[in-house]
LUMKOL-506634 format. One record per residue: x, z, y of N, C-alpha, C in turn; residue number from 1. Coordinates in steps of 0.05 Angstrom, whole numbers, plus 5000, padded with zeros to 4 digits. Atoms other than C-alpha are relative to their C-alpha. Layout:
! residues N
+------+------+------+------+------+------+------+------+------+------+
:  n.x :  n.z :  n.y : ca.x : ca.z : ca.y :  c.x :  c.z :  c.y : resi :
+------+------+------+------+------+------+------+------+------+------+
:    X :    Z :    Y :    X :    Z :    Y :    X :    Z :    Y :  NUM :
...
+------+------+------+------+------+------+------+------+------+------+
//
This chain:
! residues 153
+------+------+------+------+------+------+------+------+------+------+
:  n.x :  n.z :  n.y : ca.x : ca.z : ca.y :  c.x :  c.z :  c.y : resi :
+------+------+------+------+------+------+------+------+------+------+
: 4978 : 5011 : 5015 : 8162 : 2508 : 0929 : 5026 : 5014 : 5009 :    1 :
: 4977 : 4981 : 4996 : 8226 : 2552 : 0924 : 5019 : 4979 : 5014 :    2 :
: 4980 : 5014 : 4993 : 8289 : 2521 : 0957 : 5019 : 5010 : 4980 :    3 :
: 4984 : 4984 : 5009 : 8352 : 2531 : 0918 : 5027 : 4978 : 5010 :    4 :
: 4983 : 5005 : 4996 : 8421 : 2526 : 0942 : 5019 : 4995 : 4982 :    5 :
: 4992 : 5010 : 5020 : 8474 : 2484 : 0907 : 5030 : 5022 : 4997 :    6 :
: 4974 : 4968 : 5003 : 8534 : 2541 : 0874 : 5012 : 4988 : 4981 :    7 :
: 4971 : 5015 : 5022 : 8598 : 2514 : 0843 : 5012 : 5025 : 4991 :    8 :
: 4993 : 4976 : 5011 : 8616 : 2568 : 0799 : 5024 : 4990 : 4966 :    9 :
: 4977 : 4994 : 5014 : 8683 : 2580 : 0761 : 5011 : 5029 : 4982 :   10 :
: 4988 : 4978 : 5018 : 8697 : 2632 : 0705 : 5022 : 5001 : 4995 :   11 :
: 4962 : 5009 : 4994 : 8771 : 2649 : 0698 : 5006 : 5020 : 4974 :   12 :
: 4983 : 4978 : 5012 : 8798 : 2692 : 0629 : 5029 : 4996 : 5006 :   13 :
: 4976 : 5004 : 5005 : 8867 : 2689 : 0606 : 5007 : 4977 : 4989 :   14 :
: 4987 : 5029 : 5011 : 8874 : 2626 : 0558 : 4980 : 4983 : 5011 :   15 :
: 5029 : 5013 : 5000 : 8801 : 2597 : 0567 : 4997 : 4985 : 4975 :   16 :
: 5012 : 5008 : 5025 : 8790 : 2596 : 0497 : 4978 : 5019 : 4988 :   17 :
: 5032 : 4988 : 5009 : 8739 : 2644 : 0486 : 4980 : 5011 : 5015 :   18 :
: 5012 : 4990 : 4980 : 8711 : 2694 : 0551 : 4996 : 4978 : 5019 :   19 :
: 5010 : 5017 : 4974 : 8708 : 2638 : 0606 : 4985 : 4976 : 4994 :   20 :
: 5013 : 5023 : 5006 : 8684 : 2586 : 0563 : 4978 : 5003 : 4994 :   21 :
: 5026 : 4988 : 5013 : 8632 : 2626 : 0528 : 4987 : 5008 : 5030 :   22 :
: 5008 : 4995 : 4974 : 8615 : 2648 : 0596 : 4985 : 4961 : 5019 :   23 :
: 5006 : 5029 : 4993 : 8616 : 2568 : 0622 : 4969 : 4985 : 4995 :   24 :
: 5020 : 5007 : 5014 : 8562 : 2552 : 0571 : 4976 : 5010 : 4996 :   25 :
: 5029 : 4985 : 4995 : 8512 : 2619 : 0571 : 5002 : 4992 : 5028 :   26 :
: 5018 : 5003 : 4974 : 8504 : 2612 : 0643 : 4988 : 4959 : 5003 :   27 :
: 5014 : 5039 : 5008 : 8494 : 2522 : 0634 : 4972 : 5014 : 4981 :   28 :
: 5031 : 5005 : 5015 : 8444 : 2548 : 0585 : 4982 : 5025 : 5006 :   29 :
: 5018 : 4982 : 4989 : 8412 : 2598 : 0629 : 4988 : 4981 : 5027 :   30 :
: 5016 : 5010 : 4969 : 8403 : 2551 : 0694 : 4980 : 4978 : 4990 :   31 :
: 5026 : 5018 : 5020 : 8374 : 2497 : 0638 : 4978 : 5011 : 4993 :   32 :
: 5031 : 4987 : 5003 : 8319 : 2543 : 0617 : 4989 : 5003 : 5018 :   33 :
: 5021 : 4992 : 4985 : 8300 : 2552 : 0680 : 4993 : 4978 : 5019 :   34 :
: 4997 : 5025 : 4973 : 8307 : 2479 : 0716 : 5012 : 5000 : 5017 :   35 :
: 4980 : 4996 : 4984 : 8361 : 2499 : 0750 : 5029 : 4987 : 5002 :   36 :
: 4964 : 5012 : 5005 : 8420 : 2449 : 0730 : 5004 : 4984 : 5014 :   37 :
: 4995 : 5013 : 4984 : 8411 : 2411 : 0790 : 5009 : 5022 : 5028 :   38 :
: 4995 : 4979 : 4981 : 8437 : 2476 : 0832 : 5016 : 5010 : 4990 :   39 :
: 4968 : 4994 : 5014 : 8501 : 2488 : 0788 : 5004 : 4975 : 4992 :   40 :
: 4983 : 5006 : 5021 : 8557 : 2466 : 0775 : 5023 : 5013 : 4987 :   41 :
: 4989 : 4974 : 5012 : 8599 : 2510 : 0729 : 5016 : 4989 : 4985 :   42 :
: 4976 : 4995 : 5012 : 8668 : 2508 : 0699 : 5012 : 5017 : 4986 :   43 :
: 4982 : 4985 : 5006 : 8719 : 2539 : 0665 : 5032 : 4997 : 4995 :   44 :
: 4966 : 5002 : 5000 : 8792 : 2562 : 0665 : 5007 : 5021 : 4989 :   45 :
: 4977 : 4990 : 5007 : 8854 : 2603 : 0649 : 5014 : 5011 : 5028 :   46 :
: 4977 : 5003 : 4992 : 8906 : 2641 : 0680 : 5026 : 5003 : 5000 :   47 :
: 4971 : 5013 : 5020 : 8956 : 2627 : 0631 : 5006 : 4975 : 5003 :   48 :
: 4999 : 5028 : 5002 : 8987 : 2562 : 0614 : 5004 : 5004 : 4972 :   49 :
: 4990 : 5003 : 5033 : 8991 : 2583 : 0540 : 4979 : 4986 : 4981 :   50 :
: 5012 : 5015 : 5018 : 8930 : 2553 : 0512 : 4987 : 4979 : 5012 :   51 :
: 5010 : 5017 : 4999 : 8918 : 2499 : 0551 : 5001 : 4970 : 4984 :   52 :
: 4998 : 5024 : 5027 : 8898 : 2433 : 0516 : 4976 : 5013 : 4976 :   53 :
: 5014 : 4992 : 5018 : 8864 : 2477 : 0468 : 4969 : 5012 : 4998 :   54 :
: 5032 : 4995 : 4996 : 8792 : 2479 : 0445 : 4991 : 5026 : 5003 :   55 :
: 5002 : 4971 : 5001 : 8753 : 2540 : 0444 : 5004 : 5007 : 4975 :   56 :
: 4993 : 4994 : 5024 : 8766 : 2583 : 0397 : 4967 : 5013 : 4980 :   57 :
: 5027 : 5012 : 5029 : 8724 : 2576 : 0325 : 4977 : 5030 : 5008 :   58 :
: 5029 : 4980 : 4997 : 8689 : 2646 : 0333 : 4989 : 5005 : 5016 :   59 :
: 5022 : 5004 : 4971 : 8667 : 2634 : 0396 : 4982 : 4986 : 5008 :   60 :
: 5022 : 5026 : 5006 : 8637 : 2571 : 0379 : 4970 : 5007 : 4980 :   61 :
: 5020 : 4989 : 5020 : 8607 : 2608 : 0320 : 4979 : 5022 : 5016 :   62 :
: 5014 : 4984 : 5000 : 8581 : 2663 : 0360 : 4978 : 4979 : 5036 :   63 :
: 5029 : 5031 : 4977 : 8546 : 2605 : 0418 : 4986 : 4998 : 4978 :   64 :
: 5018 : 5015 : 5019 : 8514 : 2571 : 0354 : 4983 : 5020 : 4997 :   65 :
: 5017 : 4971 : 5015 : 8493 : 2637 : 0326 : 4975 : 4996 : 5029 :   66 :
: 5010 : 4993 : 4974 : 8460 : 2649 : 0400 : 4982 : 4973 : 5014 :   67 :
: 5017 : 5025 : 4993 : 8429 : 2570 : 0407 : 5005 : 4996 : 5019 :   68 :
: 4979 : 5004 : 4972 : 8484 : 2564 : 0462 : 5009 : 4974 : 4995 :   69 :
: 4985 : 5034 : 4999 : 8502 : 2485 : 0465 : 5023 : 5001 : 5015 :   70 :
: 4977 : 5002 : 4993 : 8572 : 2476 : 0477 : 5015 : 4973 : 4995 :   71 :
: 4979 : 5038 : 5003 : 8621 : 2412 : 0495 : 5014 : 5008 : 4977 :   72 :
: 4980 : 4996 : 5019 : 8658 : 2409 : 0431 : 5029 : 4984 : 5013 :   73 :
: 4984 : 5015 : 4988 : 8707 : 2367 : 0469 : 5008 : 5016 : 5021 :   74 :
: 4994 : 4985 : 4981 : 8719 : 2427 : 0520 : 5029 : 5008 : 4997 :   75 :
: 4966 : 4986 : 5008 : 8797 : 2443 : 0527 : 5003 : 5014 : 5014 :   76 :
: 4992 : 4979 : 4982 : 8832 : 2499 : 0558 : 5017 : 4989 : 5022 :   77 :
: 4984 : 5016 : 4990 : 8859 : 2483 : 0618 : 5010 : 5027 : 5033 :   78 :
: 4988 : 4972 : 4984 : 8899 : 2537 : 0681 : 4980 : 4990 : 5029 :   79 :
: 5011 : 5001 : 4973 : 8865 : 2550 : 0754 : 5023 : 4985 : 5015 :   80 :
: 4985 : 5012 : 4975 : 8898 : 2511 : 0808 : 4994 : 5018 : 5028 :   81 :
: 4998 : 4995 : 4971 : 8904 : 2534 : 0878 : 4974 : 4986 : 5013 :   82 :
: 5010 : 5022 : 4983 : 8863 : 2467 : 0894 : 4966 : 5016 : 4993 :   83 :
: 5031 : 4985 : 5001 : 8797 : 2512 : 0861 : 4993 : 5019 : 5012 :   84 :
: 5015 : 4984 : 4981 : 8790 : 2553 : 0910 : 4976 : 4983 : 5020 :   85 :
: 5024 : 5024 : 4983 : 8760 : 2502 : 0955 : 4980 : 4985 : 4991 :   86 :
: 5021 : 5024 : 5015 : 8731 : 2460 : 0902 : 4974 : 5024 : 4990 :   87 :
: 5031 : 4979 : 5008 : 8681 : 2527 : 0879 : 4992 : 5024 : 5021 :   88 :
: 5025 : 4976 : 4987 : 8636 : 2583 : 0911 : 5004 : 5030 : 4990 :   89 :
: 5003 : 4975 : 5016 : 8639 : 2633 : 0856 : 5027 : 4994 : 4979 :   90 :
: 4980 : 5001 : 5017 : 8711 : 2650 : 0822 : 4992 : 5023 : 4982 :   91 :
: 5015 : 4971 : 5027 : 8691 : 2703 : 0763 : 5023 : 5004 : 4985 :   92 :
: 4979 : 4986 : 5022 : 8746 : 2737 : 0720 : 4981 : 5017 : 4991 :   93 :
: 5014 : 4968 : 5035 : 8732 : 2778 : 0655 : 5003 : 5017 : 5009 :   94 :
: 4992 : 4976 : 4997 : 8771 : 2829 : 0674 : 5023 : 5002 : 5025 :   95 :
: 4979 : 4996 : 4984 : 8823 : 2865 : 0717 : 5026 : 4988 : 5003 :   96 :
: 4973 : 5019 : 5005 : 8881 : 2831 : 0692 : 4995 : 4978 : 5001 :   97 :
: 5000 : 5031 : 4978 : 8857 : 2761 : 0711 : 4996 : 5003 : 5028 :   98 :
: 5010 : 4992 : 4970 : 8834 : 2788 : 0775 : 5034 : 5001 : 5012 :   99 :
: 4972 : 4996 : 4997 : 8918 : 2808 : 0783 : 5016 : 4973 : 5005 :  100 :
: 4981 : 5032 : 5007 : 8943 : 2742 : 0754 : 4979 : 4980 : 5014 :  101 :
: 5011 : 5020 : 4977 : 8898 : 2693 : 0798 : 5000 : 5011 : 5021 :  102 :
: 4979 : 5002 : 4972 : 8936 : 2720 : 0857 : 5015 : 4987 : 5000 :  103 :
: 4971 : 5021 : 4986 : 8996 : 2686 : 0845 : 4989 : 4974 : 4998 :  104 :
: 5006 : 5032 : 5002 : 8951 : 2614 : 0833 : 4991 : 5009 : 5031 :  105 :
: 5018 : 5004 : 4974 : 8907 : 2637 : 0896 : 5004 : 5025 : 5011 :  106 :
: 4991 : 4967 : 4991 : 8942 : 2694 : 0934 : 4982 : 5009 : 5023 :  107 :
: 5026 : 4979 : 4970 : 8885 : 2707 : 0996 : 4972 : 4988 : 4984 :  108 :
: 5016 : 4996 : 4999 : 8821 : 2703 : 0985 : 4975 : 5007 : 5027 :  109 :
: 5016 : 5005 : 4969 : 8785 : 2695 : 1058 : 4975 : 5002 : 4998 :  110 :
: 5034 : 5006 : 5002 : 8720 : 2673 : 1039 : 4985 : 5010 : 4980 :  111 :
: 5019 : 4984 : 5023 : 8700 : 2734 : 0980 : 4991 : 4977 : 4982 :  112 :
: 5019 : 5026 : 5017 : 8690 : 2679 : 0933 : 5010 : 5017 : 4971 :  113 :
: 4976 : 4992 : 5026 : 8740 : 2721 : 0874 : 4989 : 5023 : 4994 :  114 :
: 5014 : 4988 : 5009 : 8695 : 2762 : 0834 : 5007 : 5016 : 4969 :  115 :
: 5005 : 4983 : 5021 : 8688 : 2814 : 0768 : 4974 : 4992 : 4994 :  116 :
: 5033 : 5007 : 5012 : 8640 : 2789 : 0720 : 4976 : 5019 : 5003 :  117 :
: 5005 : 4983 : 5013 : 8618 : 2851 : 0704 : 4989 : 5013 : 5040 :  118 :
: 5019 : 4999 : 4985 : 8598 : 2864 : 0777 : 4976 : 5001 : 5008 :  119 :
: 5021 : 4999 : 4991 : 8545 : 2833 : 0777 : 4975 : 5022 : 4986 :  120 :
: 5018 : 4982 : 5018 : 8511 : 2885 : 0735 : 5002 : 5025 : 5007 :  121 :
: 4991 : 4966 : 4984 : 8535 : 2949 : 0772 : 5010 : 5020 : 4993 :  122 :
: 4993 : 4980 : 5019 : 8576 : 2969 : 0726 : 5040 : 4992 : 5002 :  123 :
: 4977 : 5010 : 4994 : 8652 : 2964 : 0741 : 5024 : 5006 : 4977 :  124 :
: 4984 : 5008 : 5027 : 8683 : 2945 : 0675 : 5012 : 4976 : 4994 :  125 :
: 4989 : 5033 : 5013 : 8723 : 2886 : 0637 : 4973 : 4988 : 4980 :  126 :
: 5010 : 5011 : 5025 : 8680 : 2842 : 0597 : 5021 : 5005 : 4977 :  127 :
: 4999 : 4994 : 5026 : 8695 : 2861 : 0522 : 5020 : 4975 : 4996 :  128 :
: 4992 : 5026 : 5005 : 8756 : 2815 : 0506 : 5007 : 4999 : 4970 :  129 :
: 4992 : 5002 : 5026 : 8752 : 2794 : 0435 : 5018 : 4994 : 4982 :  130 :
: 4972 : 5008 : 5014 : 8819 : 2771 : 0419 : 5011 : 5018 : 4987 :  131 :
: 4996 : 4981 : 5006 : 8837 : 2835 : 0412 : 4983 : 5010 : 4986 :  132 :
: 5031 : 4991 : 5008 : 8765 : 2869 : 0384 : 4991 : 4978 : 4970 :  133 :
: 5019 : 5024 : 5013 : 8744 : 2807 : 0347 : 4976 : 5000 : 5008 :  134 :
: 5021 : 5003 : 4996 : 8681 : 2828 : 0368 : 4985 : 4988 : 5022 :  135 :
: 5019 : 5025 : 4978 : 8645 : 2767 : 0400 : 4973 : 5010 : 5008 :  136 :
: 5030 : 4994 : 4992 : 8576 : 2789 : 0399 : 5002 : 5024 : 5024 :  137 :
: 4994 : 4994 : 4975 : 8598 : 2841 : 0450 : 5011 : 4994 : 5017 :  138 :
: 4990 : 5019 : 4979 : 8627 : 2794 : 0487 : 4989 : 4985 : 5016 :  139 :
: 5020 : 5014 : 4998 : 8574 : 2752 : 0484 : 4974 : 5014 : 5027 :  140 :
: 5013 : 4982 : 4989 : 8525 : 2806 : 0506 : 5005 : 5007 : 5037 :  141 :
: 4974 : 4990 : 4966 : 8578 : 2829 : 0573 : 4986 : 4979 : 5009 :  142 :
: 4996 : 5023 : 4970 : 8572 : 2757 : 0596 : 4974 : 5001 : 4994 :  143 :
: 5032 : 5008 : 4994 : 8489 : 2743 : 0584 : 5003 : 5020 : 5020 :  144 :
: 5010 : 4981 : 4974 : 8487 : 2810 : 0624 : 5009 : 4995 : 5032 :  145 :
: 4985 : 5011 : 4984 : 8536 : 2782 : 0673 : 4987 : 4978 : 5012 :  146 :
: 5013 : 5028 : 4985 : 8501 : 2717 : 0684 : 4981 : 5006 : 5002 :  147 :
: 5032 : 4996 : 4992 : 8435 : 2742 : 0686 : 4989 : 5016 : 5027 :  148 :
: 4999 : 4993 : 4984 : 8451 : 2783 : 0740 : 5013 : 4987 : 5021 :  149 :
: 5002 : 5023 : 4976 : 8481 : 2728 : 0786 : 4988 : 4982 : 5007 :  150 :
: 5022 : 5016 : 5000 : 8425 : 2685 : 0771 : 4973 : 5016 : 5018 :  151 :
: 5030 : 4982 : 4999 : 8379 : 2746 : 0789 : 4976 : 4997 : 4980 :  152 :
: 5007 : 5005 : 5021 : 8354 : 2750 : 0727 : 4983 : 5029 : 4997 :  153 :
+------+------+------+------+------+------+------+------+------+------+
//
């Protein structure tokens, strides 16, 4: 019988209306397929304050559905606190420029917990941000590869 250790894991874009949330929900529906949702718990944030309050955004919802990704429809955007450093294990940004801007919420980093999605795959890039692109399905793609590789997938 495997043991598994319990991992509070936090994804971080810029608003958290499409990359951290979409992120939030493939990895929830990667530790569910495997009986694993009693060994996460997984969040998401911002490190803006411009869209918080606000749901995710529609083509990101569309491209979960597309993908048979279950998502809170009741999920809002909401900014990193300082206080989530302590409260999680695993901080994950999309890209370089959240990695920048969650210094000034969480300026040290002691305990390596403040991560690049895109790490975990060995490949040192931004996840694909669609705001810009529109293109979700490569967005999509970035983070499965992303979570599948911190799961050990």
């Amino acid at each position: 019988m495997a043991i598994f250790a319990f991992m509070r894991v936090l994804f971080v874009c810029h608003g958290n209306i499409c990359r951290s949330p979409m992120a939030e929900f493939i990895l929830k529906a990667l530790v569910k397929s495997r009986g694993l949702e009693e060994a996460y718990y997984i969040e998401s944030a911002a490190v803006s304050a411009e869209e918080i309050g606000n749901p995710i955004y529609p083509p990101a919802k569309r491209c979960l559905s597309q993908h048979g990704v279950w998502f809170d429809p009741g999920k809002v955007a909401r900014q990193v606190r300082s206080s989530d450093y302590d409260r999680f294990d695993r901080i994950i940004c999309m890209d370089a420029s959240n990695l920048r801007l969650i210094r000034r919420i969480i300026p040290t980093d002691p305990e390596g917990k403040i991560h690049l999605m895109m790490s975990y795959t060995g490949v040192g890039r931004d996840v694909a941000d669609p705001w810009y692109t529109g293109d979700f399905e490569t967005t999509f793609q970035d983070i499965l590869e992303g979570c599948e590789g911190m799961i050990g997938i």
